[in-house]
N, C-alpha and C positions, 0 to 999 in steps of 0.2 A: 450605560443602559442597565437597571436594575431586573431581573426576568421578577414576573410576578411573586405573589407569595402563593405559599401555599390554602390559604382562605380565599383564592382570588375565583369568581365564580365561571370564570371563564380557563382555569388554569390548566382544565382534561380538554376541552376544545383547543387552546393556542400550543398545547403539547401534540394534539393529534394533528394539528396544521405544521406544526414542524416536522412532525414524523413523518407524515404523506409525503412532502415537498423534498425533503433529503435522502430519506431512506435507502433509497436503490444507491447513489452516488454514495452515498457513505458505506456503504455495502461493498460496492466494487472498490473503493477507496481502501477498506479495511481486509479485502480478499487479495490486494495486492501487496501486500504487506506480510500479512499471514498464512495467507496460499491453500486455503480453507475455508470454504463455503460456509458450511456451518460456523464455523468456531469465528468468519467475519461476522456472520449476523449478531453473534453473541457480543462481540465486540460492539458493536451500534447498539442492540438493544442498552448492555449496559452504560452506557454513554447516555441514555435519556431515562434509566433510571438512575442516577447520577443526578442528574438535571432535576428531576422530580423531588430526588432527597434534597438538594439545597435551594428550592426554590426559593425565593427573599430573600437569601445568604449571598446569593452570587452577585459579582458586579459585573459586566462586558465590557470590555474598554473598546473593540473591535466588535466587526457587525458578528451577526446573530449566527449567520452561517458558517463565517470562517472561526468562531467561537467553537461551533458543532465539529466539521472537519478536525480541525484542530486535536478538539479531543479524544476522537477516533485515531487521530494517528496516533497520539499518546497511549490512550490504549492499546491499541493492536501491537504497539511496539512492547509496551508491557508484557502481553499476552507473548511474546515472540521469549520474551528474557526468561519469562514462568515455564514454557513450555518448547525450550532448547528441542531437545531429543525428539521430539513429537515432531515437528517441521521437518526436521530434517529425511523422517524416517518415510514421511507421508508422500516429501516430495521426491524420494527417490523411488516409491511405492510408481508415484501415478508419471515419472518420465516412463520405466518398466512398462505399465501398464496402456501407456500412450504408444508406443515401440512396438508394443504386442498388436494391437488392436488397429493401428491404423492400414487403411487398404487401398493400396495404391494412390492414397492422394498426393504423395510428396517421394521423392528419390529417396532411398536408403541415404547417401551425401547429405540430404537438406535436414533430415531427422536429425542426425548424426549432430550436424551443424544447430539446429535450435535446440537441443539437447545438450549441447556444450552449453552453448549462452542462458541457456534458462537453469543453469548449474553455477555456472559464472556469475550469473545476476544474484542466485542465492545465496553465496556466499561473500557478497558486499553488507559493509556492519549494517545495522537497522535503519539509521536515522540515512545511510550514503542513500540504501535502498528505496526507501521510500521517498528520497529528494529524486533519484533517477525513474523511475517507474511512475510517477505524476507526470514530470518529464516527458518523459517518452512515449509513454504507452496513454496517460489520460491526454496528452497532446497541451500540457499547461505550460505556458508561458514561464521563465523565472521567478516574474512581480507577481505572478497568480500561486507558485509553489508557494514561494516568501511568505504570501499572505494567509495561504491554508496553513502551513505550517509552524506561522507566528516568529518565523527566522528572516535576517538582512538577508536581500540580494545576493551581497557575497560572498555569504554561506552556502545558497544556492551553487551559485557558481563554482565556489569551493568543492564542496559534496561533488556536482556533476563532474568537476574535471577527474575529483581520484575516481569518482564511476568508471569513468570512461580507461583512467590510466588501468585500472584494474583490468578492466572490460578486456583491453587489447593485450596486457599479459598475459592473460589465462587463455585465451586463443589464438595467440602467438603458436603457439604450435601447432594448431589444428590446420591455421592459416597457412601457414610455411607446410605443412605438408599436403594438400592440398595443390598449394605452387609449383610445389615441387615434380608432383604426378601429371600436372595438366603440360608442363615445358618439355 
């Protein structure tokens, strides 16, 4: 599938049809990844000015949308490589400020407890990361990651298993202690 060219007179209409219709999902797609509201949008915006700069140059070999997705994770994992230290620093800013601020909704134990894992999850490499967190958290299927993120099955499966191997490592301890208090 050729996307239009740029002379094409319908090419600011089937860009704003595409923008409408994905936006948000590419949004939450690119904010799980980068863990930044803003700096997701930024990531989507440039993904359909991208799209804009080569229109008539590109070809699609898959459909339109997993084409779109696709290039949001590429970016956003981009955006994760350019900007190391910034993530890192932001998400230790907002567990802090999540710890401060929440009231009474959850036991001191459960904070504690998604606070590890949403520490644990951030420090799975980029591509494990965002194969797990489609996964899990968008609710996608294997064949539905594969095909967003333009990888086999058992890559999928790959990625999800070190996720998970990691996953239980790094709260291996939280766990065991934990057990240990409640016996």
């Amino acid at each position: 599938m050729m996307l239009p060219s740029r002379s094409s007179p319908n090419l600011t209409s089937d860009l704003e049809i595409l923008f409408k219709q994905h936006y948000k999902a590419l949004c939450i797609t690119a904010n799980n990844i980068v863990n930044d509201h803003d700096a997701a949008q930024d990531v989507v915006q440039d993904v359909f000015v991208v799209l804009l700069r080569k229109m008539g140059t590109i070809e699609i070999n898959v459909s339109l949308k997993a084409y779109v997705f696709r290039a949001t994770i590429n970016t956003a994992l981009n955006y994760i490589k350019k900007n190391p230290c910034k993530e890192l620093w932001e998400n230790e800013s907002l567990a802090v400020y999540n710890s401060n601020n929440s009231i009474g909704k959850n036991s001191l134990e459960q904070q504690e407890l998604e606070e590890c894992i949403n520490q644990a999850i951030n420090l799975l490499p980029p591509k494990c990361k965002a194969v797990f967190l489609l996964n899990r958290y968008e609710d996608m299927k294997y064949r539905e990651v594969a095909e967003h993120m333009g990888i086999s099955i058992k890559t999928v499966e790959n990625q999800m298993g070190k996720a998970l191997k990691r996953l239980r490592n790094h709260l291996k301890p939280h766990i065991v202690r934990k057990s240990s208090v409640t016996t």
